[in-house]
N, C-alpha and C positions, 0 to 999 in steps of 0.2 A: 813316339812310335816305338812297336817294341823290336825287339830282335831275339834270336835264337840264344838261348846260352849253352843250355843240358841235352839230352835225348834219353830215350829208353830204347832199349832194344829187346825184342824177345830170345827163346835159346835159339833159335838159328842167326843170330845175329844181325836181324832185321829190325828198323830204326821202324816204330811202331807209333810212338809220342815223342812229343817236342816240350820242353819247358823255355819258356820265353824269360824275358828279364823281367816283364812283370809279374811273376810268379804263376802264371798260368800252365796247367798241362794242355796241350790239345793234341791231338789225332794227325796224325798224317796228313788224310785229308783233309781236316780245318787247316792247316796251315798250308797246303796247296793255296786254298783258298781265299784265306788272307792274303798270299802273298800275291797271287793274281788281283785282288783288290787293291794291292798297295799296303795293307795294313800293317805288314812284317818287314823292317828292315832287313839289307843282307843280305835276301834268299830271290833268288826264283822262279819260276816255275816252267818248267821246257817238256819236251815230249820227249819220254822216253825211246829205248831199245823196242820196247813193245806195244808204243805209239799212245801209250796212258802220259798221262801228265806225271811227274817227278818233280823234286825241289832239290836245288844247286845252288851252293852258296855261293854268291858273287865273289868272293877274294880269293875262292878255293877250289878245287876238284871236286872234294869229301868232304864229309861231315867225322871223317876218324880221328880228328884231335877234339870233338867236344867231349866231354864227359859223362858217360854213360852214368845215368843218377836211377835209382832205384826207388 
């Protein structure tokens, strides 16, 4: 199973894409998705402020110590 490692962010500083440990990029929401599937260790998936689905890493608050990968 994979898990999160990198992210990308746009210039507003919004987490846009995910790189997983298999070297995968995917989308925000493929990884909602996965992770409601199970298929992403580590994350997942709860109803936002604004009642959309979001992703939360299980050990964590944030996602601000992954490494923004370009």
């Amino acid at each position: 199973m994979e898990t999160i490692v990198a992210l990308h962010r746009n210039h507003f500083g919004e987490i846009i894409n995910f790189v997983t440990s298999g070297g995968r990029v995917i989308s925000y929401q493929k990884a909602i998705i996965e992770a409601e599937n199970g298929d992403l260790q580590g994350v997942q998936s709860i109803e936002g402020f604004d009642g959309a689905p979001t992703l939360m890493p299980l050990n964590d608050s944030s996602f601000d110590h992954y490494p923004n990968l370009f």
